[in-house]
N, C-alpha and C positions, 0 to 999 in steps of 0.2 A: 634325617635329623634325629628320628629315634635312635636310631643303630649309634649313631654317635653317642648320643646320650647314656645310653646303654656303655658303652665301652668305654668311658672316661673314667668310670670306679673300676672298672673290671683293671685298665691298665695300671692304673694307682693301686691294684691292692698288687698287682704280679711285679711294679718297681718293692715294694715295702716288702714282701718273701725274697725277692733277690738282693735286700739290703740286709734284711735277718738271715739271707743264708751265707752271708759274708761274715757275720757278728764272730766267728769263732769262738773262743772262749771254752768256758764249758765243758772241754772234754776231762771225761775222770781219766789220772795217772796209773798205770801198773807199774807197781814195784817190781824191780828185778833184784832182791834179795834185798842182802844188808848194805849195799853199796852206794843207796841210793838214786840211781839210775831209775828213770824212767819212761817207758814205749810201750810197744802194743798198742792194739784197736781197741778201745773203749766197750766193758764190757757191763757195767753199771748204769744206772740211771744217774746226771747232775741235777741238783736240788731243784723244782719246781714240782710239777705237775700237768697231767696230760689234760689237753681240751674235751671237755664231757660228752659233748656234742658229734666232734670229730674223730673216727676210730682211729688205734694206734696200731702197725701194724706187730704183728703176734712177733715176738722175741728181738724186737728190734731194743736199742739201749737210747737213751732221750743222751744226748752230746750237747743239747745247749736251749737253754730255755730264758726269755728276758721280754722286756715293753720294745717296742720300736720309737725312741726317742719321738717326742711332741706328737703323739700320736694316743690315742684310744685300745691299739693292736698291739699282741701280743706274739712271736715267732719261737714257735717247739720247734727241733729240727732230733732227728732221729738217727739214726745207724742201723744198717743191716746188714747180712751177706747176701740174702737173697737179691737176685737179679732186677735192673729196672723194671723193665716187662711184667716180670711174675708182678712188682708192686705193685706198679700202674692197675694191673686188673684190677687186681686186689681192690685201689680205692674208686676203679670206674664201678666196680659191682658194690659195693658197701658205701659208698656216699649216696647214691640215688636211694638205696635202700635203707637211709637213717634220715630218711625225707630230706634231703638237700638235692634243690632245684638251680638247673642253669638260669640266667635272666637274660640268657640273648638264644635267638632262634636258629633254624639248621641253615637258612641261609647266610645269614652273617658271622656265623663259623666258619662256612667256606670261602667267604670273598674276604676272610682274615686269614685264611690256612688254619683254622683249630682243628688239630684230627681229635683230640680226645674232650668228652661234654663235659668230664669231673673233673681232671685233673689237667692242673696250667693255668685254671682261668677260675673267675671268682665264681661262686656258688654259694644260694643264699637259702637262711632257714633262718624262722621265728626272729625276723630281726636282726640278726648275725651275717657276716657274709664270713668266707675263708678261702684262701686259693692252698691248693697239694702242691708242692713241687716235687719232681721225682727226677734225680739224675743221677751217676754216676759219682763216686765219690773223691775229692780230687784230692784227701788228703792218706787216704786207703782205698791200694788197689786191690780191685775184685772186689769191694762194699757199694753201698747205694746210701745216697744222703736223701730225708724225705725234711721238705722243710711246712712246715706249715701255718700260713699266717692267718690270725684271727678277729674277729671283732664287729664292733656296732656295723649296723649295713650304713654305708656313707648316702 
């Protein structure tokens, strides 16, 4: 009954990142001269701001920042070149380490499949929860999309 309990926010905050990491939007244009055209991978930050709590990874460009409609949460998602993998550490090592805690145990990670404690699933601190997403980027090949969703712990 715990574990359940436990994994009703956790699934609800990993649908509300896969609903912000659809949001699109957001991405800055590169001009390609006076022609008006424009492409390329996004190399700027779009207007918001990063989450103070949640590290951003180092030279990544923020591609989309907004509220998760009738909701409390808010979804940064990022851009990089660097590889899933490399990220993924990156925030398995740096989330624990900016005191952000799992709220489910090592067994009901594994009778769910979670291989990784930080990223995928929610993580919670000072009354906040947030899940990392880290995947592949399906609008630029060879980039990685980190999407990150944030807010009141439910």
């Amino acid at each position: 009954m715990r574990k359940t309990a436990v994994l009703i926010p956790i699934l609800l905050l990993a649908v509300l990142a896969l609903i912000g990491a659809g949001c699109g939007g957001g991405e800055p244009a590169v001009s390609d001269g006076d022609n008006g055209i424009t492409s390329g991978v996004p190399t700027s930050d779009v207007a918001g701001k990063d989450i103070q709590d949640v590290p951003r990874y180092p030279g990544s460009a923020r591609v989309y920042y907004g509220p998760v409609p009738n909701t409390n949460f808010i979804v940064v998602e990022y851009l990089t070149s660097a590889g899933v993998d490399t990220v993924m550490d990156f925030y398995e090592a740096q989330l624990p380490t900016d005191g952000w805690i799992s709220p489910i145990d090592e067994e009901a990670m594994q009778m769910f499949g979670l291989t990784y404690r930080y990223v995928g699933q929610t993580v919670e601190k000072d009354g906040q929860q947030t899940v990392v997403l880290v995947r592949d980027s399906s609008d630029y090949s060879g980039y990685t999309n980190i999407n990150i969703t944030f807010g009141p712990k439910q």
